[in-house]
LOLUM-352276 format. One record per residue (C-alpha): x, z, y; residue in one letter. Coordinates in nm, 2 decimals. Last residue first. Layout:
N
<r east="X" up="Z" north="Y" resn="A"/>
...
***
This chain:
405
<r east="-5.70" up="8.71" north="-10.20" resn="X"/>
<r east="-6.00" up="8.91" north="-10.00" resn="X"/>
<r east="-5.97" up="9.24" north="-9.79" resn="X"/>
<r east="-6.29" up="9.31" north="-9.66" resn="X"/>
<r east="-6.39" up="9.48" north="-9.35" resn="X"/>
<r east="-6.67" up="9.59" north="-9.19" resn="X"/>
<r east="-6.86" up="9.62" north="-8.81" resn="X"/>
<r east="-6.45" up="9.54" north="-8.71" resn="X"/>
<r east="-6.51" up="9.43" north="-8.34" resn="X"/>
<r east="-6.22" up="9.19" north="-8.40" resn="X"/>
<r east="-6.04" up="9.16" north="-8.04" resn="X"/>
<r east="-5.73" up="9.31" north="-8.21" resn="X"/>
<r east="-5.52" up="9.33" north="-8.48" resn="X"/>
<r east="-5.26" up="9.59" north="-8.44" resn="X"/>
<r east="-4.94" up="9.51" north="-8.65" resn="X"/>
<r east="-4.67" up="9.67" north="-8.83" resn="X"/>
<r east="-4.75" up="10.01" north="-8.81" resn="X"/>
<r east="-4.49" up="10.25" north="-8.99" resn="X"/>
<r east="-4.59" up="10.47" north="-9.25" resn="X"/>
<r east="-4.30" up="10.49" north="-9.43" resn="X"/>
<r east="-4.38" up="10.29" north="-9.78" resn="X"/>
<r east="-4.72" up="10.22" north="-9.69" resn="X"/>
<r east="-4.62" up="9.99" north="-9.45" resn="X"/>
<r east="-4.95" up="9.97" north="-9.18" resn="X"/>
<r east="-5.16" up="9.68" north="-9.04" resn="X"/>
<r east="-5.40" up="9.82" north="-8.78" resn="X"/>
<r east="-5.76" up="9.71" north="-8.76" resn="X"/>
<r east="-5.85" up="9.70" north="-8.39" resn="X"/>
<r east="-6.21" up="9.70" north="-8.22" resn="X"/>
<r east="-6.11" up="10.05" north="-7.99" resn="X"/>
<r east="-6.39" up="10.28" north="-8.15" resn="X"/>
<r east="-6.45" up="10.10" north="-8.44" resn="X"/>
<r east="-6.10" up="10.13" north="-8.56" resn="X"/>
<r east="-6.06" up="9.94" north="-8.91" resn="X"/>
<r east="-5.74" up="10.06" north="-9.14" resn="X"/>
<r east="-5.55" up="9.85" north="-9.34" resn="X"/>
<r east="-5.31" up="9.94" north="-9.61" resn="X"/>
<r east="-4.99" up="9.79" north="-9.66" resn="X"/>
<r east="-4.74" up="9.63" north="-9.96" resn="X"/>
<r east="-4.89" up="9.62" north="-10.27" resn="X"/>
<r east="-5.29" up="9.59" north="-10.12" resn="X"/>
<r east="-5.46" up="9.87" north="-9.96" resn="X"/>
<r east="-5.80" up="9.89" north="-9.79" resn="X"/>
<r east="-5.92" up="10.15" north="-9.57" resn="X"/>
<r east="-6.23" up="10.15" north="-9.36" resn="X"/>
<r east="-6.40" up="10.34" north="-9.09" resn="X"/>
<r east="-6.74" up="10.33" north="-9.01" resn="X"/>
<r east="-6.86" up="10.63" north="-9.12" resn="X"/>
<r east="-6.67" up="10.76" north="-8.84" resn="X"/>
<r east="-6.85" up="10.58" north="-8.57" resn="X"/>
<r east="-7.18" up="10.75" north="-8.49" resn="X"/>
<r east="-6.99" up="11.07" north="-8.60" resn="X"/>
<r east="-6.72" up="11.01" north="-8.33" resn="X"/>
<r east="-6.45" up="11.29" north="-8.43" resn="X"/>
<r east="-6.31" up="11.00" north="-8.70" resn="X"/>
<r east="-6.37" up="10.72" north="-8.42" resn="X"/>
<r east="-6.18" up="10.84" north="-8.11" resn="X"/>
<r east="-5.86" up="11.03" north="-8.34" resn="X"/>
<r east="-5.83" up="10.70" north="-8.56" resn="X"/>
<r east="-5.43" up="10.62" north="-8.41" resn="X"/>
<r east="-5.33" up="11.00" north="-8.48" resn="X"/>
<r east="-5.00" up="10.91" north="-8.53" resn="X"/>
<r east="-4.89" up="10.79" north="-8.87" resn="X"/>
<r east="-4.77" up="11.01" north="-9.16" resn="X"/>
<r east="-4.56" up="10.97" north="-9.47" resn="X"/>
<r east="-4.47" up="11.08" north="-9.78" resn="X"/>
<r east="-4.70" up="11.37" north="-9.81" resn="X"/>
<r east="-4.66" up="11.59" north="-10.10" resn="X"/>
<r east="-4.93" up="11.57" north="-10.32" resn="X"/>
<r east="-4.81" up="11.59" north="-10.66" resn="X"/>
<r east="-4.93" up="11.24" north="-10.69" resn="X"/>
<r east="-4.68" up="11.14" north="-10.37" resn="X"/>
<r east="-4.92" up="11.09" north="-10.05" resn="X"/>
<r east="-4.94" up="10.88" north="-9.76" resn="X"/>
<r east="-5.08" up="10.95" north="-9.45" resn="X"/>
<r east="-5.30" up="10.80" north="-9.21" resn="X"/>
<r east="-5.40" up="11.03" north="-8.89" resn="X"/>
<r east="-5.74" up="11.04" north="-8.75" resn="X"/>
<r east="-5.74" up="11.39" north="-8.72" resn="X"/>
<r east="-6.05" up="11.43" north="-8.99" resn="X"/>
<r east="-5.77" up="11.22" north="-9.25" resn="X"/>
<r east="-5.74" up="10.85" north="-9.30" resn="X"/>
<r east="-5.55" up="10.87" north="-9.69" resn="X"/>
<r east="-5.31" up="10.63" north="-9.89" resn="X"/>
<r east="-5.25" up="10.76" north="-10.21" resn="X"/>
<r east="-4.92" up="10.69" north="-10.43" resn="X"/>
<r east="-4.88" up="10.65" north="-10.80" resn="X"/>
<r east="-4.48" up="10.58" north="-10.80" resn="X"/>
<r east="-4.54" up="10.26" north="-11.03" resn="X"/>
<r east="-4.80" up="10.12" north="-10.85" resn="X"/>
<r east="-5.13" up="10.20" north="-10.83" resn="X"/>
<r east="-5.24" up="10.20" north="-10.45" resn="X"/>
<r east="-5.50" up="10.44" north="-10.47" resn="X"/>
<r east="-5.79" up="10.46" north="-10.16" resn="X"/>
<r east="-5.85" up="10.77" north="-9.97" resn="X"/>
<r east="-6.08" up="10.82" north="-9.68" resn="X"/>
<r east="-6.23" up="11.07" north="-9.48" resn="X"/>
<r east="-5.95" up="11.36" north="-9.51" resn="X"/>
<r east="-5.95" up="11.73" north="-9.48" resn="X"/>
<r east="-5.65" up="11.84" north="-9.32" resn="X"/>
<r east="-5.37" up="12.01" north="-9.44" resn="X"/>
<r east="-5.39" up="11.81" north="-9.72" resn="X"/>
<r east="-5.41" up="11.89" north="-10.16" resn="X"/>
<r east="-5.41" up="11.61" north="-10.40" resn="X"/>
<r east="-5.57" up="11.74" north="-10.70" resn="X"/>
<r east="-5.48" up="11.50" north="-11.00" resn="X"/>
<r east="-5.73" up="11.41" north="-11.23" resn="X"/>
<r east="-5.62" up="11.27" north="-11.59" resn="X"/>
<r east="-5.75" up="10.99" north="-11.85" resn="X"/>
<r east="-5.38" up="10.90" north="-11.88" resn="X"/>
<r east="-5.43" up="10.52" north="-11.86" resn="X"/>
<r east="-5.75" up="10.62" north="-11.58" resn="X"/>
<r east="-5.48" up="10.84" north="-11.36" resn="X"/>
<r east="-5.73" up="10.95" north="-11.11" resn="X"/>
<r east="-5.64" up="11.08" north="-10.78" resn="X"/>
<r east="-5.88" up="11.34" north="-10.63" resn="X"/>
<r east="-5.79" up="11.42" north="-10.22" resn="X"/>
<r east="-5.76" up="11.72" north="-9.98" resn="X"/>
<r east="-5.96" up="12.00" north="-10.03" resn="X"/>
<r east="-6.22" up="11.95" north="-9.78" resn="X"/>
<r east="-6.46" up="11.81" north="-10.06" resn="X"/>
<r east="-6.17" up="11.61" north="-10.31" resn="X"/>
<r east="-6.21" up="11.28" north="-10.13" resn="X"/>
<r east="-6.18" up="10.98" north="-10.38" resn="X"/>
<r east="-5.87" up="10.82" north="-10.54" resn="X"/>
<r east="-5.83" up="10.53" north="-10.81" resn="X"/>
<r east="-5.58" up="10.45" north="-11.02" resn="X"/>
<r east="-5.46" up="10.18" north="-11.32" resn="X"/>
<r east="-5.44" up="9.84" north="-11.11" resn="X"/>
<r east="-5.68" up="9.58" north="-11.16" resn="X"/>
<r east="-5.77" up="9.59" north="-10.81" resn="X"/>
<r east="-5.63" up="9.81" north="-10.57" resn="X"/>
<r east="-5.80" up="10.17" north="-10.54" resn="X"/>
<r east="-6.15" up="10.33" north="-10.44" resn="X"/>
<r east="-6.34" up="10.62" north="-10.55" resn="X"/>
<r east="-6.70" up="10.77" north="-10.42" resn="X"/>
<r east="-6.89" up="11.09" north="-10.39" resn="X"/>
<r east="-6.56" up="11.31" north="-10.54" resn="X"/>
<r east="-6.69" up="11.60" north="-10.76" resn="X"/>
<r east="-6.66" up="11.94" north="-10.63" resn="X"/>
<r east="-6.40" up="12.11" north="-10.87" resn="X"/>
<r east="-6.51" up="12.39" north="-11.10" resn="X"/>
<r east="-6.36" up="12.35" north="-11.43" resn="X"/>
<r east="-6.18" up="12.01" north="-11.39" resn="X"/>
<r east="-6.33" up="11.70" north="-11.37" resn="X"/>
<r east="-6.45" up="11.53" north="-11.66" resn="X"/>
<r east="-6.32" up="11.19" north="-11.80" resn="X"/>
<r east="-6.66" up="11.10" north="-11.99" resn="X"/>
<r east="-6.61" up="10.84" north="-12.26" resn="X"/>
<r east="-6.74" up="10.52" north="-12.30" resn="X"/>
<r east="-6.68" up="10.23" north="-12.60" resn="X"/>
<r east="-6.74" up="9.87" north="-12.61" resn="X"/>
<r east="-6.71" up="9.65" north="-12.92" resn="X"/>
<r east="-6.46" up="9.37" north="-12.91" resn="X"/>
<r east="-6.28" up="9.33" north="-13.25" resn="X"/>
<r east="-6.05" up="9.59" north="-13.09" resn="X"/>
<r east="-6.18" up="9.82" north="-12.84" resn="X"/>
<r east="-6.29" up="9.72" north="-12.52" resn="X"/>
<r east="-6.33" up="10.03" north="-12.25" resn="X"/>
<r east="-6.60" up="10.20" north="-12.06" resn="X"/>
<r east="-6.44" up="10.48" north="-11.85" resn="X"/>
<r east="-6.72" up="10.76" north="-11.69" resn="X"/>
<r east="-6.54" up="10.98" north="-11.43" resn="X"/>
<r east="-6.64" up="11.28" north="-11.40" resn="X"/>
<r east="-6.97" up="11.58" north="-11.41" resn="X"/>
<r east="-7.14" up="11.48" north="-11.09" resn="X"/>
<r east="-7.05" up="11.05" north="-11.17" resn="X"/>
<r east="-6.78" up="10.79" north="-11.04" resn="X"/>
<r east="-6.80" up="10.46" north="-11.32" resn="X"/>
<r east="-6.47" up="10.34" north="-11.42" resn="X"/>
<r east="-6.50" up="9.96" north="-11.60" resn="X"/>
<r east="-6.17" up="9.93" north="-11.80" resn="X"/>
<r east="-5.81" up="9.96" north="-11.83" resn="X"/>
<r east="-5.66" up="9.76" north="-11.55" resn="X"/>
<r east="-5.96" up="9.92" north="-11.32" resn="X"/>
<r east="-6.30" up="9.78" north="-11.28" resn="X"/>
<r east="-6.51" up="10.01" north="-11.03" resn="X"/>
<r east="-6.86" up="10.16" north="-11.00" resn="X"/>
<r east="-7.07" up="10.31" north="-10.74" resn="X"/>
<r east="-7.35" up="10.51" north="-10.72" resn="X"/>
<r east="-7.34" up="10.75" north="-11.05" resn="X"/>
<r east="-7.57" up="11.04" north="-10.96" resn="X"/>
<r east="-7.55" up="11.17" north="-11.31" resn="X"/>
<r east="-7.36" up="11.03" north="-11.60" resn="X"/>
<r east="-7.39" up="11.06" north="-11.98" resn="X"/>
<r east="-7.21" up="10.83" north="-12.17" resn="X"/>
<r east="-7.22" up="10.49" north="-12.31" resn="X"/>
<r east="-7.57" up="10.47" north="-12.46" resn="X"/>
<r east="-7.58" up="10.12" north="-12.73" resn="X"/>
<r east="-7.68" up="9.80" north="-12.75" resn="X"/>
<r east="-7.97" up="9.75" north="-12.55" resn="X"/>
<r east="-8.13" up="9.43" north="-12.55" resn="X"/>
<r east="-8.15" up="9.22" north="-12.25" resn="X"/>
<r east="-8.03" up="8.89" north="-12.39" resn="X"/>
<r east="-7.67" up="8.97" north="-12.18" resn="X"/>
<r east="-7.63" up="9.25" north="-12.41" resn="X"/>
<r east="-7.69" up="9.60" north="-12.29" resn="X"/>
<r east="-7.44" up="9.96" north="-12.21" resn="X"/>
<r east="-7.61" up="10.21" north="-12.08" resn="X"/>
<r east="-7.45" up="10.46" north="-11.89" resn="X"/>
<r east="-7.65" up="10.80" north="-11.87" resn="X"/>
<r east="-7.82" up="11.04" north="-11.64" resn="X"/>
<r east="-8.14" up="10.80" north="-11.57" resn="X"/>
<r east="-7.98" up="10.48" north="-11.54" resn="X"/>
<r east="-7.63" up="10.35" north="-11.45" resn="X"/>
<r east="-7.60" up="10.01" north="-11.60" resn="X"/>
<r east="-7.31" up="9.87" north="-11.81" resn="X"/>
<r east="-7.42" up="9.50" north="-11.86" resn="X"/>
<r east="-7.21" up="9.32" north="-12.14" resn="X"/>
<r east="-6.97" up="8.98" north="-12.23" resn="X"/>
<r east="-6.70" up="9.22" north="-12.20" resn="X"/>
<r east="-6.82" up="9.42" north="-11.83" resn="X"/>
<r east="-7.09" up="9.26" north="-11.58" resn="X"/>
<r east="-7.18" up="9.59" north="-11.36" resn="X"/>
<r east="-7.50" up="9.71" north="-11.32" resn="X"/>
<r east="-7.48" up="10.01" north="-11.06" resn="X"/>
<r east="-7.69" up="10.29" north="-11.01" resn="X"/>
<r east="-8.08" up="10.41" north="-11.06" resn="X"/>
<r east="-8.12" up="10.12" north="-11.29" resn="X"/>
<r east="-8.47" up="10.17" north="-11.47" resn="X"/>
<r east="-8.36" up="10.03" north="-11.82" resn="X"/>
<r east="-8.43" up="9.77" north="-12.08" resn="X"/>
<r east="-8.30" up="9.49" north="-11.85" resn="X"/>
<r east="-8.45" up="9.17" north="-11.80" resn="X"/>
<r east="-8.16" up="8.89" north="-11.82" resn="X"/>
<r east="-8.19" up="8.58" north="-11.55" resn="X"/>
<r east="-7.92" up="8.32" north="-11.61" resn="X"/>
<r east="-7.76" up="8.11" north="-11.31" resn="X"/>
<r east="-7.90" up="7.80" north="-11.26" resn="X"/>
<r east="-7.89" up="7.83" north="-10.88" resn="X"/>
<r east="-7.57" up="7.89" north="-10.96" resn="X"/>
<r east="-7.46" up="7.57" north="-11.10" resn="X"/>
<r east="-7.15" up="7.48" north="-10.90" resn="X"/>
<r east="-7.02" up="7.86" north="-10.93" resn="X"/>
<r east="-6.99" up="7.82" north="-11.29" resn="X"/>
<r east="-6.65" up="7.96" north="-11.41" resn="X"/>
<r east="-6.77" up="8.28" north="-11.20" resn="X"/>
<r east="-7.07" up="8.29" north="-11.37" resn="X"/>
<r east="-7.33" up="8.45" north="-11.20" resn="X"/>
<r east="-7.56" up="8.66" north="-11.37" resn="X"/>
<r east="-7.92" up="8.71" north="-11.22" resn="X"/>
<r east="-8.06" up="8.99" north="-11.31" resn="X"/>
<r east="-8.42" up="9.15" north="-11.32" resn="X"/>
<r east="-8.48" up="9.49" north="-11.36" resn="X"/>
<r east="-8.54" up="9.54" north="-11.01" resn="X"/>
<r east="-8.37" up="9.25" north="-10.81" resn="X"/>
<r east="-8.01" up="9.23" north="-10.93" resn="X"/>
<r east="-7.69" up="8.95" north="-10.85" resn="X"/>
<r east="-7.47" up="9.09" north="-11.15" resn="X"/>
<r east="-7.13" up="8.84" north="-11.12" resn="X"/>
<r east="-6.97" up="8.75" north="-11.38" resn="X"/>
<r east="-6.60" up="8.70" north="-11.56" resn="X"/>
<r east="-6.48" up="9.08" north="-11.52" resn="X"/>
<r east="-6.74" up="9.19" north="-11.37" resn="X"/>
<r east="-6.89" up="9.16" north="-10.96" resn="X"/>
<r east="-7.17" up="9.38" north="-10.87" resn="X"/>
<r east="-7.49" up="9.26" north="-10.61" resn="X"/>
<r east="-7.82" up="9.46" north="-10.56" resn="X"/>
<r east="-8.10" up="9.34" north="-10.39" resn="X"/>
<r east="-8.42" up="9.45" north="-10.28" resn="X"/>
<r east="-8.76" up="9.30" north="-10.34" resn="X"/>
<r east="-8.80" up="8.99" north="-10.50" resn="X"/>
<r east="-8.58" up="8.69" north="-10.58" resn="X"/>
<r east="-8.37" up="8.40" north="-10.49" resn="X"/>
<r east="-8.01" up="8.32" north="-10.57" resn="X"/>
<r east="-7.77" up="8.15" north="-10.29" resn="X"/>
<r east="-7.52" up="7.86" north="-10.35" resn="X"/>
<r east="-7.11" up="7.81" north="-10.29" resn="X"/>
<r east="-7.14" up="7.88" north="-9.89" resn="X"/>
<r east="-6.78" up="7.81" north="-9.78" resn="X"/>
<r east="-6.40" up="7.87" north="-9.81" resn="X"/>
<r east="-6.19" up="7.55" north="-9.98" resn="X"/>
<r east="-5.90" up="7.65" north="-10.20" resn="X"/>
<r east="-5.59" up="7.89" north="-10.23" resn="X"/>
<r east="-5.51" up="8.02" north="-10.54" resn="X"/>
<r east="-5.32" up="8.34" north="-10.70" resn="X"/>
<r east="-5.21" up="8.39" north="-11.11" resn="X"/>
<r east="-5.12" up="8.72" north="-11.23" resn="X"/>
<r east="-4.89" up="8.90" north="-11.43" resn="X"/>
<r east="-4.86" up="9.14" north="-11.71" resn="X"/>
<r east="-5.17" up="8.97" north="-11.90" resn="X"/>
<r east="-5.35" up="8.74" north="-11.67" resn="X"/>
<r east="-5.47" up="8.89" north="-11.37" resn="X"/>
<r east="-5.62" up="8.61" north="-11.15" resn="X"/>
<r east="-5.61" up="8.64" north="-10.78" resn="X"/>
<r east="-5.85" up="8.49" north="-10.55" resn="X"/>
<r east="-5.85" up="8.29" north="-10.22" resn="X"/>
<r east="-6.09" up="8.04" north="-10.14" resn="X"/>
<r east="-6.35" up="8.28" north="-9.92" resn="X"/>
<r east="-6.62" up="8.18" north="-10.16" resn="X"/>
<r east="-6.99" up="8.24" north="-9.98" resn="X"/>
<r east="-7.26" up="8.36" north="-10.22" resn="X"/>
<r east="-7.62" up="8.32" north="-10.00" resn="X"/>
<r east="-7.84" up="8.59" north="-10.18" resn="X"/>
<r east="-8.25" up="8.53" north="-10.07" resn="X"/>
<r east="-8.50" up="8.81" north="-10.13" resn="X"/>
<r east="-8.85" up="8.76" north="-10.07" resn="X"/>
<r east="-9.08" up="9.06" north="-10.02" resn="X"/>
<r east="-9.11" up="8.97" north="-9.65" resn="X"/>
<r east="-8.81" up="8.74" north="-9.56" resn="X"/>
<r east="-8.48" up="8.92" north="-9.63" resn="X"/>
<r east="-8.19" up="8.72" north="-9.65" resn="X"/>
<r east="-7.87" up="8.86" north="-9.81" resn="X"/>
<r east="-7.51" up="8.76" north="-9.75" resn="X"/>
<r east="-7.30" up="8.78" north="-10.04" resn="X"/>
<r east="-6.94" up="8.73" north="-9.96" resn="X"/>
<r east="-6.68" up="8.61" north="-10.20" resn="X"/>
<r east="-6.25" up="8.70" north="-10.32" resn="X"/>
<r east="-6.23" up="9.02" north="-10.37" resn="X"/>
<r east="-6.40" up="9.38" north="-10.25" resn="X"/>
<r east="-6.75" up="9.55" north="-10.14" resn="X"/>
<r east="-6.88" up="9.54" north="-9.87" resn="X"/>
<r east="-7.24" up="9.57" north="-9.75" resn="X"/>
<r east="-7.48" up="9.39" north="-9.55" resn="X"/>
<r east="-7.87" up="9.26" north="-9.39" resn="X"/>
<r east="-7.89" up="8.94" north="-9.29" resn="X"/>
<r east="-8.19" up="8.81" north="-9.07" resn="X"/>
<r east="-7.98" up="8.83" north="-8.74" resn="X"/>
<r east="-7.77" up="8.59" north="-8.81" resn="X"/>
<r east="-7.44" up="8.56" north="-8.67" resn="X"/>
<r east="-7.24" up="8.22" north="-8.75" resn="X"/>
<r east="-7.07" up="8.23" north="-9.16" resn="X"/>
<r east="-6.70" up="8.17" north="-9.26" resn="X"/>
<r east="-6.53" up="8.16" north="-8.91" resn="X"/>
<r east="-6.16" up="8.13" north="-8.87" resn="X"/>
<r east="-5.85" up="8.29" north="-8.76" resn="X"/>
<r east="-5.51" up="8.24" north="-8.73" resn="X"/>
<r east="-5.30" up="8.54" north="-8.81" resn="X"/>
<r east="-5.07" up="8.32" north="-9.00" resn="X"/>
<r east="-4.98" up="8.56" north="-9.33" resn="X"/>
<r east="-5.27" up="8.79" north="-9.30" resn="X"/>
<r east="-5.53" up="8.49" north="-9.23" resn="X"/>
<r east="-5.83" up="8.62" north="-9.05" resn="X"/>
<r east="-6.12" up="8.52" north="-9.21" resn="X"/>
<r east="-6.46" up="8.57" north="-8.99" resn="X"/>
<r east="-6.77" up="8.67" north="-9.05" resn="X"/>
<r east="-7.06" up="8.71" north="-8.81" resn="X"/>
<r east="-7.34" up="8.95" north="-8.85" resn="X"/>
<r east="-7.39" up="9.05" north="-8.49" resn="X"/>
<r east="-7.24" up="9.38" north="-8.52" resn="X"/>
<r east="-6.93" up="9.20" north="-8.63" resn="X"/>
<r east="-6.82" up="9.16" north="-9.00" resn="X"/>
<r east="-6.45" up="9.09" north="-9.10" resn="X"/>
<r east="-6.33" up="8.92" north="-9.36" resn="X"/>
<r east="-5.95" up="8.96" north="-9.41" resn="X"/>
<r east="-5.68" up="8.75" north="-9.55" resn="X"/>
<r east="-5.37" up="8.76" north="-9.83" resn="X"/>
<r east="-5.31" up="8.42" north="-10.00" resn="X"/>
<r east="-5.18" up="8.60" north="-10.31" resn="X"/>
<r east="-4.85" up="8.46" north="-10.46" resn="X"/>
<r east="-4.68" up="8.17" north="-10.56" resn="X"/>
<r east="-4.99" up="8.02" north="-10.45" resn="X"/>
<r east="-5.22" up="7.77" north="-10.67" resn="X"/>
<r east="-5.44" up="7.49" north="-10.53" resn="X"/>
<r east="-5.80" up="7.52" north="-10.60" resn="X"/>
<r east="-5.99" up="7.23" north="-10.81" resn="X"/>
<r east="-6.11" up="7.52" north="-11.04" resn="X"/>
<r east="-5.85" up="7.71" north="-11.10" resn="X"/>
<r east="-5.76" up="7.64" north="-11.46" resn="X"/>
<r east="-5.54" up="7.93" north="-11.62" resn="X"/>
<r east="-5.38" up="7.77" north="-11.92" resn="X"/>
<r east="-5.03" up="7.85" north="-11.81" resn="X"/>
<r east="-4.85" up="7.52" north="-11.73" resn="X"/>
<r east="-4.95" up="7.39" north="-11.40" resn="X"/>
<r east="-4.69" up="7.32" north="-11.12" resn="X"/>
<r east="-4.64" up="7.59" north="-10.81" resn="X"/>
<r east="-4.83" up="7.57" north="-10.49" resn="X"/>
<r east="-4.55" up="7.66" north="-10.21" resn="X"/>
<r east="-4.54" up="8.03" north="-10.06" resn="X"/>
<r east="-4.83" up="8.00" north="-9.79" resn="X"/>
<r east="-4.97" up="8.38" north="-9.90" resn="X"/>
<r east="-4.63" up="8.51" north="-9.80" resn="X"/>
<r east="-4.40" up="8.69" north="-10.08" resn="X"/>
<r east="-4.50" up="9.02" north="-10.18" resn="X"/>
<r east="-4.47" up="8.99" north="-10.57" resn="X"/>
<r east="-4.65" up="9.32" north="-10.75" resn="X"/>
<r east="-4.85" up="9.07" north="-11.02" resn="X"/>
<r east="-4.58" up="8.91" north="-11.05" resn="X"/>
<r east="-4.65" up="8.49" north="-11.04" resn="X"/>
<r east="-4.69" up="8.30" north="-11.37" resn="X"/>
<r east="-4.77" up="7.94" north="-11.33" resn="X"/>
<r east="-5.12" up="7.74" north="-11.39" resn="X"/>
<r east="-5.51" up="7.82" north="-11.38" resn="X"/>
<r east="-5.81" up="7.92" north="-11.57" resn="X"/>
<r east="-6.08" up="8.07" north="-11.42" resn="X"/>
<r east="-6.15" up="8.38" north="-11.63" resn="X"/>
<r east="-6.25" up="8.60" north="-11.35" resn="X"/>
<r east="-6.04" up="8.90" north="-11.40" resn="X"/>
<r east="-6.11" up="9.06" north="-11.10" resn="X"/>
<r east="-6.33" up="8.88" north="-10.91" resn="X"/>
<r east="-6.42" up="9.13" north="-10.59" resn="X"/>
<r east="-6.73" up="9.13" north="-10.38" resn="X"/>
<r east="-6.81" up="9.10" north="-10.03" resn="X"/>
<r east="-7.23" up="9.20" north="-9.93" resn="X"/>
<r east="-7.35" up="9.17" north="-9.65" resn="X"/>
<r east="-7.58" up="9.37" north="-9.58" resn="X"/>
<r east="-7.70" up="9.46" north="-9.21" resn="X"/>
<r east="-7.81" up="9.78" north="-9.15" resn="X"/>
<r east="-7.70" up="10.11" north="-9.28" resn="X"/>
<r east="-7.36" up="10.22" north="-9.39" resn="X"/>
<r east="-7.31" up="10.09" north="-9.73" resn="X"/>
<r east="-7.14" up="10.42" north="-9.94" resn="X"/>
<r east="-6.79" up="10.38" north="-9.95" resn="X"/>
<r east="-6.61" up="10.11" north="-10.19" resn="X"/>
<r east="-6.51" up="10.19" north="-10.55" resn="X"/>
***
């Protein structure tokens, strides 16, 4: 789960995690080799849409300057590019994956431009399938009032009210098309496209409703729920009480269950990991940080030194945590806590800057996390493994980042 939107623009980036498109040969899901590794021949049943496939993800960022503009800087060439001019009419907020939303407000009319950055990554069973394709403006949505924009597993919720507009992600030619479903529900939260479903956060529950509108069932209760993720093992919303987990069962039937903190502990405002990987983190108060095991339906107390502003998991096999802390150091963190690493204090300027530490990101892939530095207009590259920094990208004026591919 991304941080809360800082206010202002929105622009919206999105993730497509499992998004159904169906394209060619098996890559790890872990492999690290460059985003230009040569297309590899179809013979998987995963069809990607007119998009070349990569032997593994094309890596790049999005970045948002305070005048709106987005640019794509490629993390394998470094050369950069622009995918929309600076518009003063768009409002923003990040979120993760392969598109942009960026949303137009003209009186009580609502418009939802859905840019495709042309890289994505596929899970498909134990390993996953990456493309490279054309970046632009795919289509835009229309409606009224505010919006709010979720990405599922093989949709995207584009949501006005209790209207929304579901994007099909193996129909992005025909989106002003898209289908329009009234929900039964006042959404206080998130609607998230999960299993041929909508799990919306309303009232102090997860409701879970078909894609006709009709409720088919209360998932579990939640309270405060603003954000919601999709993990390898299902759709994780971040509530007072827990974590609420919506999972398929067999024969397809949805199911939720509360993964409550422990006796006591101050809940975690928001979580964030890598995509379709089985942990997320949050910041445990001024304890340190909460990891969440979602296969073992298990919080972990992470306890720092310091008290941290960020944490994001990275889910691999060793179940590490990459944290910004109040010093403006990144570390790195086993799941018993002890720290694996530690970076200078290269964040000290913006995280004691209170007009600029909210707008500090960290994003993580396999290999590095990335960390934006409003105060100096650098994101810094680092190796997760010993906390080394491996390149300062500069000139950026990092507003927000994205980390798509």
């Amino acid at each position: 789960m991304t941080p809360s939107p800082p206010a202002g623009r929105t622009l919206v980036l999105a993730s497509l995690l499992a998004a159904g498109l169906t394209v060619t040969s098996c890559a790890a899901s872990d492999a690290p080799a460059p985003a230009s590794s040569a297309a590899v021949a179809p013979n998987d049943g995963v069809d990607g849409g007119g998009a070349a496939e990569v032997a593994s993800p094309a890596l790049a960022l999005v970045i948002a300057d305070a005048d709106g503009e987005l640019t794509l800087l490629d993390l394998e060439t470094a050369e950069r590019s622009t995918l929309a001019d600076a518009d003063a009419d768009a409002d923003a907020v990040l979120g993760v994956g392969r598109f942009a939303h960026l949303i137009h407000v003209d009186g009580d009319g609502t418009r939802v431009d859905i840019i495709d950055s042309g890289r994505w990554t596929v899970p498909h069973g134990d390993h996953t399938h990456s493309f490279l394709g054309d970046a632009g403006i795919t289509g835009s949505i229309d409606g009224t009032g505010p919006a709010d924009i979720r990405v599922g597993d093989t949709a995207t919720a584009v949501r006005f009210g209790r209207e929304v507009a579901l994007v099909d992600h193996e129909k992005l030619a025909d989106i002003e098309d898209a289908p329009r479903v009234t929900l039964p529900v006042d959404p206080t939260g998130p609607v998230v496209p999960f299993s041929g479903h909508l799990l919306a956060a309303a009232g102090e529950m997860i409701h879970i409703v078909d894609t006709e509108g009709t409720a088919t069932g209360v998932g579990a209760p939640c309270t405060s729920s603003t954000d919601a993720d999709l993990t390898r093992v299902g759709a994780v919303f971040a509530c007072d009480a827990g974590a609420v987990l919506v999972t398929r069962q067999v024969g397809g039937a949805l199911a939720a269950e509360l993964i409550a903190y422990p006796a006591g502990s101050a809940p975690a405002s928001d979580l964030a990991g890598r995509a379709d990987r089985p942990d997320l983190a949050g910041i445990a108060a001024d304890q340190g940080a909460w990891l969440l095991d979602v296969r073992a339906r298990e919080w972990m107390l992470l306890a720092t030194d310091t008290p941290l502003l960020r944490a994001a998991a990275i889910g691999d096999d060793e179940s590490r945590t990459v944290a910004i802390a109040t010093d403006g150091t990144v570390r790195v963190l086993a799941p018993d806590g002890t720290e694996l690493a530690r970076t200078e204090p290269l964040l000290a300027a913006s995280a004691s800057d209170p007009s600029l530490r909210d707008r500090v990101q960290l994003l993580v892939d396999a290999r590095h996390a990335y960390v934006s530095d409003p105060a100096t207009g650098v994101v810094f590259e680092i190796d997760h493994a010993d906390g080394a920094v491996t390149r300062t990208l500069d000139g950026l004026d990092p507003h927000q980042i994205q980390l798509v591919g």
